[in-house]
C-alpha positions as CSV (number, residue, x, y, z in Angstrom):
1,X,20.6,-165.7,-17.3
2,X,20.3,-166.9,-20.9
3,X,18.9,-170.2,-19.1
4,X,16.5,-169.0,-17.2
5,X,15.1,-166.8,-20.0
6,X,14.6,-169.8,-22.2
7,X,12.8,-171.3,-19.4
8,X,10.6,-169.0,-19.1
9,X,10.3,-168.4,-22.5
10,X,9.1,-171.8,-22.9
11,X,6.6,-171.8,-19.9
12,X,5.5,-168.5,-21.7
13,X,4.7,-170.0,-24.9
14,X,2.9,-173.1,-23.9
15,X,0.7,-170.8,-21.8
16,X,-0.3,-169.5,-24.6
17,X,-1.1,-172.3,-26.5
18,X,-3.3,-173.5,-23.4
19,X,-5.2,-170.5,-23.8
20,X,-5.5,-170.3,-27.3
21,X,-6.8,-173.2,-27.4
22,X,-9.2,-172.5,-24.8
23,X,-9.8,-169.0,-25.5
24,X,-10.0,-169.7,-29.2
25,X,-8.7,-167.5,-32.2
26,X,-10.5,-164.9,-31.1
27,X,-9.9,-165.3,-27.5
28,X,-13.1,-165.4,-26.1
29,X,-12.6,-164.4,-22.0
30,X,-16.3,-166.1,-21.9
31,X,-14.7,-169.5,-24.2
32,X,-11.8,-169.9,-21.9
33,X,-13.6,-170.1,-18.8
34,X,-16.2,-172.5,-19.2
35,X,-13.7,-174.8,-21.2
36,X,-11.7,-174.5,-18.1
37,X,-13.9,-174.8,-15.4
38,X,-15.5,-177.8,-17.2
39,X,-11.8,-179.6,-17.7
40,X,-11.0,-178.1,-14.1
41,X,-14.0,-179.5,-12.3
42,X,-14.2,-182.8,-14.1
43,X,-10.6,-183.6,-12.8
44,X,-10.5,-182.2,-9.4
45,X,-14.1,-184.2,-8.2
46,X,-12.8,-187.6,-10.3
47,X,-9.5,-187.2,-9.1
48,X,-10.8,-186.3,-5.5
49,X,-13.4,-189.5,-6.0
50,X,-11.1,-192.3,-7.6
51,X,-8.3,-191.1,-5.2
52,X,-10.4,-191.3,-1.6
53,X,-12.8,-194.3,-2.8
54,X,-10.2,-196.6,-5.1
55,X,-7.1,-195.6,-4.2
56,X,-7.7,-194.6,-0.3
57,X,-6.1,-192.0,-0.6
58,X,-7.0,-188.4,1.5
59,X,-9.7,-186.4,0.3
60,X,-7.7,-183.9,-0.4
61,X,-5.1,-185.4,-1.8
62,X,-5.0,-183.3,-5.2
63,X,-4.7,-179.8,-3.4
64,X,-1.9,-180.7,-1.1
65,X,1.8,-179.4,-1.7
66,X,3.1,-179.2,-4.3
67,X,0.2,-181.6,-5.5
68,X,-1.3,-181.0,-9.1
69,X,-4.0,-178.2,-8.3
70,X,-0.9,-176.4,-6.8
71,X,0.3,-176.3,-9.7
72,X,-2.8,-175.4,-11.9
73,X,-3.2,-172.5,-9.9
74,X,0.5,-171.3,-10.3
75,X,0.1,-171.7,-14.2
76,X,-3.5,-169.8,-13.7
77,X,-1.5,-166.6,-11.9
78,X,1.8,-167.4,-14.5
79,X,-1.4,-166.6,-17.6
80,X,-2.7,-163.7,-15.6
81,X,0.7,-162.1,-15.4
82,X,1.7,-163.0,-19.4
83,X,-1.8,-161.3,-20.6
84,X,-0.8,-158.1,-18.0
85,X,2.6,-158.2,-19.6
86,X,0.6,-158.3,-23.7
87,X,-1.7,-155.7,-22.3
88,X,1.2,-153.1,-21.3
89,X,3.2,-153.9,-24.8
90,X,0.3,-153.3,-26.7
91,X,-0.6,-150.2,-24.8
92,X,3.0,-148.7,-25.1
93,X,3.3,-149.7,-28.8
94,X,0.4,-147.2,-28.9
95,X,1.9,-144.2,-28.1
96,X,4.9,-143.3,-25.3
97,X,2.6,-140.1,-24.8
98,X,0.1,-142.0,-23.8
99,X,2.1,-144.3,-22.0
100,X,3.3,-141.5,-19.0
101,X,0.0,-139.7,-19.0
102,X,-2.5,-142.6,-18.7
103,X,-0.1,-144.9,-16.8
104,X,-0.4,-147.9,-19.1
105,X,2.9,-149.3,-17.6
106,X,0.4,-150.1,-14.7
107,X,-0.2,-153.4,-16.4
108,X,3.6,-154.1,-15.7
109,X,3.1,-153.4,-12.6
110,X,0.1,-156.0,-12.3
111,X,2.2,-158.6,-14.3
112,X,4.8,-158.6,-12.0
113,X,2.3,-158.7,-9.4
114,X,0.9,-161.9,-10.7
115,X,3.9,-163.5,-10.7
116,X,4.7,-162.7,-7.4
117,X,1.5,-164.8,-6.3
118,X,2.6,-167.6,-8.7
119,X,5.7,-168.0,-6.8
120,X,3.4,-167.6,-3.6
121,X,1.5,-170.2,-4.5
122,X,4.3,-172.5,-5.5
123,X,6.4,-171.9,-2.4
124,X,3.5,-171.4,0.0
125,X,5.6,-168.1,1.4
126,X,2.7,-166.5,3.1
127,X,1.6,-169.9,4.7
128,X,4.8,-170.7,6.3
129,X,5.1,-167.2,7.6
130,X,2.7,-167.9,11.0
131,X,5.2,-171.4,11.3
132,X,7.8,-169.8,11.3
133,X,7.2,-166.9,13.9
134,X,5.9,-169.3,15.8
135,X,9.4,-170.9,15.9
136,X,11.1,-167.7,16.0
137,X,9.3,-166.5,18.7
138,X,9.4,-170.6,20.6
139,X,5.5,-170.4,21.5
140,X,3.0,-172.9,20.6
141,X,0.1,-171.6,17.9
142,X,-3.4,-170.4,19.3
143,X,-6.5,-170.0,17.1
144,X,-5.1,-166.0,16.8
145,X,-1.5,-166.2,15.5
146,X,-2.1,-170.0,14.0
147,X,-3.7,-167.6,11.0
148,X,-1.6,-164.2,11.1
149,X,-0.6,-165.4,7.0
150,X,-4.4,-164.0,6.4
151,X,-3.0,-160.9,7.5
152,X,-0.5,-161.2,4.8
153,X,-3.2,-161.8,2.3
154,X,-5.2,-158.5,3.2
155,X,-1.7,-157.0,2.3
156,X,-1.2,-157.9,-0.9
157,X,-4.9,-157.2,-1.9
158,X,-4.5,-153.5,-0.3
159,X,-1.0,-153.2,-2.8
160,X,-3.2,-154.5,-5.4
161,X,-6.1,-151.8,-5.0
162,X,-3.6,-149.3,-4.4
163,X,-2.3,-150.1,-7.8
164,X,-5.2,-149.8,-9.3
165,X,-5.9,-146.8,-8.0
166,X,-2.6,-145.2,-8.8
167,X,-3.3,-146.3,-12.6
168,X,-6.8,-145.7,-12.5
169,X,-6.6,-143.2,-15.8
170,X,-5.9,-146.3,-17.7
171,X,-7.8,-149.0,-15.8
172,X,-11.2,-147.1,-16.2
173,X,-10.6,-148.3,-20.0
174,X,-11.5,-151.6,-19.0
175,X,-14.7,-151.2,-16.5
176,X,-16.7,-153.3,-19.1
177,X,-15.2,-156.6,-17.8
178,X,-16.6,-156.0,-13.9
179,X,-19.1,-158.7,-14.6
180,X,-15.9,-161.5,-14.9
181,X,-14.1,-159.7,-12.1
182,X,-17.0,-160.0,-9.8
183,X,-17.1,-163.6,-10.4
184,X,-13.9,-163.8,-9.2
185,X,-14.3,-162.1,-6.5
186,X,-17.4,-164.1,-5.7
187,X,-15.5,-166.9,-5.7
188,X,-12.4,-165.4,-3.8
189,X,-15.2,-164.4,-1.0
190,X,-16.3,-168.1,-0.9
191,X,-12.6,-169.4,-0.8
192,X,-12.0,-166.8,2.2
193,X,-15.2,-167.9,4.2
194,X,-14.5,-171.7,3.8
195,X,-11.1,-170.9,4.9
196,X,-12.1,-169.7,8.0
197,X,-14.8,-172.7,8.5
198,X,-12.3,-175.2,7.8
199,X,-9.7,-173.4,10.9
200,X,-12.9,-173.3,13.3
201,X,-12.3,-176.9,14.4
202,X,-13.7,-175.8,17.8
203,X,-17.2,-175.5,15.6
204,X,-17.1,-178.5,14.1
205,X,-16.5,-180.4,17.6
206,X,-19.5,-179.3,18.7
207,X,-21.3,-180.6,15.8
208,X,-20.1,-184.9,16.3
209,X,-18.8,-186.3,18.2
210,X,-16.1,-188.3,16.9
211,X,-13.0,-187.0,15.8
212,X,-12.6,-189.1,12.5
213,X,-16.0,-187.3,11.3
214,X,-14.8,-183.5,12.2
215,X,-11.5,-184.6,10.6
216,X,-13.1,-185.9,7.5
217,X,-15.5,-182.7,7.5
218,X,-12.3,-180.4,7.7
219,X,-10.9,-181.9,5.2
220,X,-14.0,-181.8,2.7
221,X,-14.3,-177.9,3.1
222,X,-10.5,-177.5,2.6
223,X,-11.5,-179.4,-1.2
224,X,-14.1,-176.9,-1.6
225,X,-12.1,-174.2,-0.4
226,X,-9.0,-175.1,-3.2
227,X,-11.8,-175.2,-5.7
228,X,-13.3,-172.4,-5.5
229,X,-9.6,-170.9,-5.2
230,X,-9.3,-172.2,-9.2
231,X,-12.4,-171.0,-10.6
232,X,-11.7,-167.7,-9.1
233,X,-8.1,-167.7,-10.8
234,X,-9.9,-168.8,-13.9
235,X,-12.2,-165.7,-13.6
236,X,-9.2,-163.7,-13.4
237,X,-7.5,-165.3,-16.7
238,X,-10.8,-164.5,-18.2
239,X,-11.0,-160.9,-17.4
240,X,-7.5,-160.4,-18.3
241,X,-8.2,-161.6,-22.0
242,X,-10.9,-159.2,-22.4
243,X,-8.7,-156.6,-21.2
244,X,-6.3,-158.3,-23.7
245,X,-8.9,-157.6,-26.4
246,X,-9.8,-154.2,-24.9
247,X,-6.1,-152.7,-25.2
248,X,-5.5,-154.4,-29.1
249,X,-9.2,-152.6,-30.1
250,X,-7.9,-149.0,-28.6
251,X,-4.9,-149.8,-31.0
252,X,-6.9,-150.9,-34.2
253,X,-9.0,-147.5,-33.5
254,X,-6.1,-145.4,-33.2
255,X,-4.7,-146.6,-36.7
C-alpha cells in the first residue's frame, strides 16, 4: 500500500505542477484552458498531419489505445478528481458543521467519481463491455447491441446528476462557473453526435462509393470526435479550478 501511495502521490504532484503552470499563481480556470487547448490542438492536428502524410501512418493514429491522447485525457479526469478532492479539504477545514449540513463531502464523492472515468478511459471498461456480451452471449454484433456501452455512458452521467442533486446545498455555491461547464457540455454534445456519425457507416455508404473513401471519412470524424472529447475534459479542469477558487474564497471570508 505504501507503494502505491507514493505512486500516486507522485502522479498527484506533477498534476499540479502541470496546472500551475497553466493555470498560473493565481489559477486562472480561463488561463488554463486556452494554454491547454492551444498546446492540445497544436499537437493532436501536427501529430495527426506528420503521422498520416510523413510517416503513413492512420489518421487516427494518436487517439488509438493506449495511444498518447488516451492518455491526456486520463491525466485530464486524474486533475479533475485532485481539484474535487482540494475542494472537499478546503471545505471541511471550514467547519465539520458545515460539512454534514451543506454536504461539502459531495466533492469526495465527485473525486472519486473522476477517477473512476480515468480508469475508464485508461482501460476502455465501458467499450469492451458490448464485445464482451457479444461473446458471452456467441452472437454476432448488429448496429443495436454493437453500441449498448453508450447505454453505459447515459449511466454514469445519471449517477453524476444524481450526485449533484443529492449535494445541491453545497453545489449551488458554485453556479457562477455554468458558463465553463456549458462549454463542456457543448463539446461533450459534439463528441456524442460525431460518435454516432462515425458508427452510421450505413450513411456514409450511400454517400461514395468506394470503401477506402467511407473508411478514410470514418476515420476523420473519429479524430474529431477524440478532440472534441479533450477540450471538453479541459472545460471541466477549468471549472473545477474556479470551484477550486470558489471554496478557498468562502474560507478567506469566514476568517
Amino acid at each position: 500500500m505504501s507503494a502505491v501511495r507514493r505512486a500516486v502521490s507522485k502522479v498527484d504532484h506533477y498534476l499540479w505542477r502541470i496546472l500551475t503552470w497553466a493555470a498560473g499563481s493565481q489559477l486562472s480556470p480561463a488561463g488554463a484552458i486556452v494554454k491547454l487547448c492551444l498546446i492540445l490542438t497544436l499537437v493532436m492536428v501536427l501529430g495527426t498531419i506528420v503521422g498520416w502524410r510523413i510517416l503513413g501512418t492512420k489518421i487516427g493514429w494518436l487517439f488509438g489505445e493506449g495511444d498518447l491522447m488516451t492518455w491526456v485525457s486520463t491525466l485530464a479526469l486524474l486533475a479533475c478528481g485532485s481539484i474535487a478532492f482540494r475542494i472537499w479539504q478546503a471545505r471541511r477545514a471550514q467547519s465539520a458543521e458545515e460539512d454534514r449540513r451543506n454536504k461539502t463531502i459531495v466533492w469526495r464523492y465527485l473525486g472519486f467519481g473522476f477517477f473512476f472515468l480515468a480508469a475508464d478511459e485508461l482501460l476502455r471498461i465501458h467499450e469492451s463491455f458490448d464485445r464482451q456480451l457479444h461473446k458471452l452471449l456467441g452472437v454476432r454484433p448488429t448496429d443495436f447491441t454493437d453500441h449498448l456501452d453508450d447505454l453505459i455512458v447515459m449511466l454514469y452521467g445519471v449517477a453524476g446528476l444524481y450526485l449533484l442533486i443529492w449535494g445541491i446545498s453545497e453545489i449551488k455555491r458554485y453556479l457562477s462557473v455554468k458558463f465553463l461547464l456549458l462549454g463542456a457540455a457543448l463539446f461533450g454534445t459534439l463528441t456524442v453526435t460525431l460518435d454516432f456519425l462515425a458508427s452510421a457507416k450505413w450513411l456514409w455508404k450511400t454517400q461514395f462509393e468506394d470503401l477506402p473513401t467511407v473508411q478514410f471519412t470514418i476515420d476523420l470524424i473519429d479524430v474529431m470526435e477524440e478532440m472534441c472529447k479533450i477540450y471538453s475534459e479541459i472545460f471541466f479542469v477549468g471549472a473545477m479550478l474556479a470551484c477550486l477558487r470558489i471554496a478557498q474564497s468562502i474560507g478567506s471570508r469566514a476568517n
